[in-house]
C-alpha positions in Angstrom: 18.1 -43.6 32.5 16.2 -46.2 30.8 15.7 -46.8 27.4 12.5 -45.3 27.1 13.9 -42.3 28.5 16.8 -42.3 26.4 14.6 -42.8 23.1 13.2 -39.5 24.1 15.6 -37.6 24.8 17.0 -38.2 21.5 13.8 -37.7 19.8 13.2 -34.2 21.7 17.2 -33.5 20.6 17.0 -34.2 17.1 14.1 -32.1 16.8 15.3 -28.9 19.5 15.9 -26.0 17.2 19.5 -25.0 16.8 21.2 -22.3 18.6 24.0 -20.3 18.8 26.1 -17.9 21.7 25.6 -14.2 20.9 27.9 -12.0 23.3 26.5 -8.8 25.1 27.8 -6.3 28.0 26.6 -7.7 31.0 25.4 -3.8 31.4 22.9 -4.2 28.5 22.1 -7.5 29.9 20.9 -6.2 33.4 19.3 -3.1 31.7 17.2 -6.1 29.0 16.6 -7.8 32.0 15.2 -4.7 33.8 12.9 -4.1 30.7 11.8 -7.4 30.5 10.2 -7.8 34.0 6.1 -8.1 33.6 6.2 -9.1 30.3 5.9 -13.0 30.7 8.9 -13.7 28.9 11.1 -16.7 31.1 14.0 -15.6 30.1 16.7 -12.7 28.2 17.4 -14.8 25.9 13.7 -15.6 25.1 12.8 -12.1 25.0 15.9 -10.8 22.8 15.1 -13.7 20.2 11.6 -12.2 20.3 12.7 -8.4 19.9 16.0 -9.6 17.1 12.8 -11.4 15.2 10.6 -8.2 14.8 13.2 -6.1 14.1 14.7 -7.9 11.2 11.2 -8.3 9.9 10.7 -4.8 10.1 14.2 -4.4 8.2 13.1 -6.7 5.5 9.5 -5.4 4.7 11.5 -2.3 4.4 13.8 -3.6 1.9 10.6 -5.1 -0.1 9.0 -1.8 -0.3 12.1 -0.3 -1.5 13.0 -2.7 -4.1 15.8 -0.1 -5.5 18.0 2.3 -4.3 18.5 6.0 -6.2 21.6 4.4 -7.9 19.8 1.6 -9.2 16.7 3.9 -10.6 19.5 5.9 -12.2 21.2 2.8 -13.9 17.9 1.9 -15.5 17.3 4.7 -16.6 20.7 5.3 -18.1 20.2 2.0 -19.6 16.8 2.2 -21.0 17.6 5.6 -22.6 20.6 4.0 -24.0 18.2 1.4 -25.7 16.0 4.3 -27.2 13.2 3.7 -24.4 13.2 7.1 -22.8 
C-alpha cells in the first residue's frame, strides 16, 4: 500500500460511523434474511439497522405525544390543588 492509499484509508476510517455487535438466534437471522429478499437491502445488518431506526422513532413520537403518564397527571393535580389552584 502506498501512501496515497494509506492517507485514505485513514481519512475514510476516521470518518466510518461507529458500530457495535448485537447478538441474535441464527433462527431469526435466516427468517430476517428470508424477509429481506426483494427489498434491495445488501445486507441483515443493513436492513435491521433500517427496521431498529423506525421503530425507535415510532417509540419516541409516542413518548412526545404522551408527555405524562396517569401518575404524573395525578401528581399535578394533587399538587396544584394543594397550592389552591383547583
Amino acid at each position: 500500500m502506498d501512501l496515497e492509499e494509506c492517507k485514505k484509508r485513514q481519512e475514510y476510517e476516521s470518518t466510518r460511523k461507529k458500530y457495535t455487535t448485537i447478538s441474535i438466534p441464527v433462527s431469526l437471522y435466516e427468517r430476517i434474511r428470508n424477509v429481506m429478499e426483494g427489498t434491495g437491502f445488501k445486507s441483515v445488518s443493513d436492513y435491521v439497522t433500517y427496521i431498529l431506526r423506525e421503530v425507535v422513532s415510532m417509540h419516541e413520537k409516542e413518548r412526545l405525544s404522551r408527555p405524562f403518564s396517569q401518575e404524573d397527571l395525578q401528581r399535578i393535580k394533587e399538587k396544584l390543588k394543594a397550592l389552591g389552584y383547583l
